[in-house]
N, CA, C and O of each residue as an XYZ file, in Angstrom:
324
protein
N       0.847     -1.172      0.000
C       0.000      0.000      0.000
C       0.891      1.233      0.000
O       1.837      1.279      0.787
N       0.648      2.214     -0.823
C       1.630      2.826     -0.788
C       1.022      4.526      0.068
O      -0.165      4.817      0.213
N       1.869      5.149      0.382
C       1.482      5.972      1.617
C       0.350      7.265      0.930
O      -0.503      7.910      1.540
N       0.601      7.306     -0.046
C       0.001      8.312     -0.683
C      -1.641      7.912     -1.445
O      -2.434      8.738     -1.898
N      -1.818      6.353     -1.400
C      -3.399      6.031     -1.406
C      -4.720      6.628     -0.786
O      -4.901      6.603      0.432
N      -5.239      6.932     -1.281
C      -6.526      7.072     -0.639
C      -7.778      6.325     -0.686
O      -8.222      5.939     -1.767
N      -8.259      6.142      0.200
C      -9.412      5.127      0.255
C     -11.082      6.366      0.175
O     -11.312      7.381      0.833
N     -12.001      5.617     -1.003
C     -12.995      6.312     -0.923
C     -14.075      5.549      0.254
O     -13.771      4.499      0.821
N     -15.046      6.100      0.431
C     -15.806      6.194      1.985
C     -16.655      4.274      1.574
O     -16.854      3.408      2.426
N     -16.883      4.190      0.467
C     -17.181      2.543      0.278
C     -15.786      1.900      1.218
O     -15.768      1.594      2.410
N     -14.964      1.849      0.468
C     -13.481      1.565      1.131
C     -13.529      1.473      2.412
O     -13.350      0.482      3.120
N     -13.770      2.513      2.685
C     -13.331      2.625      4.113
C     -14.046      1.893      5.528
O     -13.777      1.430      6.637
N     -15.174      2.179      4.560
C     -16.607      1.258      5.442
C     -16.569     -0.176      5.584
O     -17.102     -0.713      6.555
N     -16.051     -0.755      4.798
C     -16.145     -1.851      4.678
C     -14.571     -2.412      5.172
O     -14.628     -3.618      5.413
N     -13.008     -1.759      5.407
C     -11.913     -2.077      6.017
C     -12.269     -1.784      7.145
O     -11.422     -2.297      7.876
N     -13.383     -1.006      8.071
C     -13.262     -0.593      9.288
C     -14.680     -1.414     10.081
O     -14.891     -1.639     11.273
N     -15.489     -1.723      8.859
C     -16.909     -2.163      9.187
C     -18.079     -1.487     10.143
O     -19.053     -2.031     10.664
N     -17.508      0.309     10.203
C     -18.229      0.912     10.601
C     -19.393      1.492      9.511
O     -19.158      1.371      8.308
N     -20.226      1.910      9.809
C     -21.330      2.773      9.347
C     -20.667      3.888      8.712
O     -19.497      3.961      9.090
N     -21.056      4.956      7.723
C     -20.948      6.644      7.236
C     -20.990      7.196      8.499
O     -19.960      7.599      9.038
N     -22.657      7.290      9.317
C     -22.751      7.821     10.375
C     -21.955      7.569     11.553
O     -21.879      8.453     12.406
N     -21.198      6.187     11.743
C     -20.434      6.086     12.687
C     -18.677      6.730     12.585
O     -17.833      7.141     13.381
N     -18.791      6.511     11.113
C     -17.357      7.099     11.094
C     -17.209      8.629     11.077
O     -16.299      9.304     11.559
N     -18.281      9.014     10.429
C     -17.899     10.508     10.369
C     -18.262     11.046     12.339
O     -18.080     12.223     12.651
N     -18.634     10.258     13.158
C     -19.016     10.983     14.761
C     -17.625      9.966     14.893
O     -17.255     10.581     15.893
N     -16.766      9.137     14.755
C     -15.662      8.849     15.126
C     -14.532     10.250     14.815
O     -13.792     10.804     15.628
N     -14.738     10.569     13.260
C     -13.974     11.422     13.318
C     -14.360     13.105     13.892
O     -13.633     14.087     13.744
N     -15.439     13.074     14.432
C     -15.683     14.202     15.332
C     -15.510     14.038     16.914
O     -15.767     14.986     17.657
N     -15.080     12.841     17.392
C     -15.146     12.467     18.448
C     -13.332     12.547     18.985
O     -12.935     12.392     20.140
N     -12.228     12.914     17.404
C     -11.249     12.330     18.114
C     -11.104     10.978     17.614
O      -9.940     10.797     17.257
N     -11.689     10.166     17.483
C     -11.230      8.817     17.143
C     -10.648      8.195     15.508
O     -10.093      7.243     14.960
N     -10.939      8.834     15.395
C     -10.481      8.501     13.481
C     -10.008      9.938     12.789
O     -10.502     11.029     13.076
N      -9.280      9.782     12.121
C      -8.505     11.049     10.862
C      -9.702     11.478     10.098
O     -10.569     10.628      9.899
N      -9.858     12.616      9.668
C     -10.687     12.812      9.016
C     -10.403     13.060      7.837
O      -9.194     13.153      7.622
N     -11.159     13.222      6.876
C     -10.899     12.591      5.572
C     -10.232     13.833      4.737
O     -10.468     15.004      5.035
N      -9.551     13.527      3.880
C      -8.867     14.478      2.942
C      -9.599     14.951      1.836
O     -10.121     14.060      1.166
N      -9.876     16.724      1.261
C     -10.824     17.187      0.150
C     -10.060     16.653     -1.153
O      -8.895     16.943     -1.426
N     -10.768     15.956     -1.796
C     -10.019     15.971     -3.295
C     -10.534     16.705     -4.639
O     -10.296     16.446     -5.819
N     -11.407     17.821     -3.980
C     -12.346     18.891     -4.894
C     -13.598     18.528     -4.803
O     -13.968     17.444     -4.351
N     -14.581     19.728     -5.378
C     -15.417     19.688     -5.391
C     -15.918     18.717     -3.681
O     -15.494     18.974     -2.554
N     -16.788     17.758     -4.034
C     -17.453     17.188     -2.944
C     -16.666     16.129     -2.355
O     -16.939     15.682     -1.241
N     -15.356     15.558     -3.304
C     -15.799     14.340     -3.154
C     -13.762     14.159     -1.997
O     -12.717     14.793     -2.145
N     -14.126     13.057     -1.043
C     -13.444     13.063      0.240
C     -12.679     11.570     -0.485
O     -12.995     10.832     -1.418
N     -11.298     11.614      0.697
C     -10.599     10.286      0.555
C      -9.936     10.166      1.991
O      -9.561     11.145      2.636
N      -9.858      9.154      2.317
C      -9.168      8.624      3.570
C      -7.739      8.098      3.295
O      -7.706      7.198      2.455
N      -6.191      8.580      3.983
C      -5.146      7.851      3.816
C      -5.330      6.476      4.209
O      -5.654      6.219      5.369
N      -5.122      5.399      3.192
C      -5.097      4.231      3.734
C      -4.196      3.753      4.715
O      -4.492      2.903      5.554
N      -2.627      4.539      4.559
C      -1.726      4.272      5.853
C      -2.516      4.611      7.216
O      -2.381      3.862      8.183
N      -3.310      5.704      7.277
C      -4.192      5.849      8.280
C      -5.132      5.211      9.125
O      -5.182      5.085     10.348
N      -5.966      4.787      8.078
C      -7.107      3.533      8.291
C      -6.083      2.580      9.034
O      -6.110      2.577     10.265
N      -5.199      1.789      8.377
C      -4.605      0.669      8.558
C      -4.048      0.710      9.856
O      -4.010     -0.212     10.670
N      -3.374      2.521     10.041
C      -2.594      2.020     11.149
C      -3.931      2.099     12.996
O      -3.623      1.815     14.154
N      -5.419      2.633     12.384
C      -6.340      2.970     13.408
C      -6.454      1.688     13.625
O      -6.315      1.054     14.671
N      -6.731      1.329     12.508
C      -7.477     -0.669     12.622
C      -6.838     -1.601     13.430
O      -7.392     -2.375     14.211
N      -5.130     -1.446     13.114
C      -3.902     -2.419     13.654
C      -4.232     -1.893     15.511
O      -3.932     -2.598     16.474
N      -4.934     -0.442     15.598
C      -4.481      0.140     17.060
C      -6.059     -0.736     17.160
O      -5.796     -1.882     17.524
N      -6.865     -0.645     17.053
C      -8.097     -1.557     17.732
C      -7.999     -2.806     18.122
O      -8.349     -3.333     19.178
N      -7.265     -3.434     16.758
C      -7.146     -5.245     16.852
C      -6.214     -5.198     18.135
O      -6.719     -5.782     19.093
N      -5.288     -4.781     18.311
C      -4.065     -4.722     19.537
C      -5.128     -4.207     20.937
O      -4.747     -4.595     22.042
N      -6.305     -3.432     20.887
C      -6.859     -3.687     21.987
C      -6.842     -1.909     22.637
O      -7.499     -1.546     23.613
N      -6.098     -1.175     21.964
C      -5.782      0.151     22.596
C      -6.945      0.767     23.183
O      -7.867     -0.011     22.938
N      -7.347      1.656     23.765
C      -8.297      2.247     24.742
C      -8.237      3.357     23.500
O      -7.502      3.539     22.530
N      -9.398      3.990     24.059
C     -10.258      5.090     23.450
C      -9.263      6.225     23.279
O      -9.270      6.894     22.245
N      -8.292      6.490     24.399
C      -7.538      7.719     24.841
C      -6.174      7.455     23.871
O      -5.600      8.361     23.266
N      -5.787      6.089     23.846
C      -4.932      5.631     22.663
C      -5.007      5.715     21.326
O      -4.025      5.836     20.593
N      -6.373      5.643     20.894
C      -6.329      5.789     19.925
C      -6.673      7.209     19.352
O      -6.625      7.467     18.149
N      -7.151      8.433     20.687
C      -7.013      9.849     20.064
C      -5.399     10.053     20.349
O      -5.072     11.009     19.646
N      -4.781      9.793     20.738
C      -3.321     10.023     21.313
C      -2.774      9.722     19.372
O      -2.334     10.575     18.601
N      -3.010      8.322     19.111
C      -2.502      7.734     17.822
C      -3.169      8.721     16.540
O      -2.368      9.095     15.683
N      -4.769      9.184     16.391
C      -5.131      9.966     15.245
C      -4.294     11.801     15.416
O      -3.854     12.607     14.596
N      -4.416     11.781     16.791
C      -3.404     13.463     16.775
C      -2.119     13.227     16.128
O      -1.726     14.115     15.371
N      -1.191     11.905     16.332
C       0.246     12.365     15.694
C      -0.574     11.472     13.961
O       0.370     11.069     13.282
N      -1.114     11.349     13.688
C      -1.471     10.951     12.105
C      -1.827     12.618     11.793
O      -0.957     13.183     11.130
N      -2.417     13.039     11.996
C      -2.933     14.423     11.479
C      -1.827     14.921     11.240
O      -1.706     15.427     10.124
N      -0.578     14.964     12.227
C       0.126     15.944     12.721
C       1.078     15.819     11.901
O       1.763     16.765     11.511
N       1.256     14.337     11.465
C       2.171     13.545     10.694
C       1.964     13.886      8.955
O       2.902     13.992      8.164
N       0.667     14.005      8.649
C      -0.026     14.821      7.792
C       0.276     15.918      7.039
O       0.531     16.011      5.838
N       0.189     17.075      8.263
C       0.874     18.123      8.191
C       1.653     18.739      7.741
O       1.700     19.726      7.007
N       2.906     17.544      8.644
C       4.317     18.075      8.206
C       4.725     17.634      6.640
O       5.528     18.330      6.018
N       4.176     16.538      6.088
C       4.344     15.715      4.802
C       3.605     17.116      3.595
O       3.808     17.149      2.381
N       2.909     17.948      4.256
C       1.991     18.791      3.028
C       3.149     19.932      3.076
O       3.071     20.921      2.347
């Protein structure tokens, strides 16, 4: 997977097996990255992102872990733009 992929919101729903409505109040909650504009309407998720939220769930991390883990992804983000 290469770092610069983006996953569209089908994608994403179905690697995370959350809901639209659950992911987008994950990513208002702190818990998930929120998604990147690629014009006009339409959104994409870094798949290094997804992958590395998913790997932090399966391992068991707490709620506070995994906003601890989406702040340095954003942040990580950032510095790459």
């Amino acid at each position: 997977m290469n770092a610069a992929t983006l996953w569209r919101l089908p994608t994403v729903k179905a690697e995370t097996g959350y809901s639209r409505s659950t992911l987008y109040q994950r990513v208002k909650d702190g818990l998930f990255t929120p998604p990147v504009s690629l014009g006009g309407r339409a959104v994409g998720f870094p798949a290094s992102e997804v992958s590395a939220i998913n790997a932090a769930r399966i391992a068991g991390k707490s709620d506070a872990e995994i906003s601890a883990l989406v702040k340095n992804l954003v942040a990580a983000r950032r510095q790459e733009a």
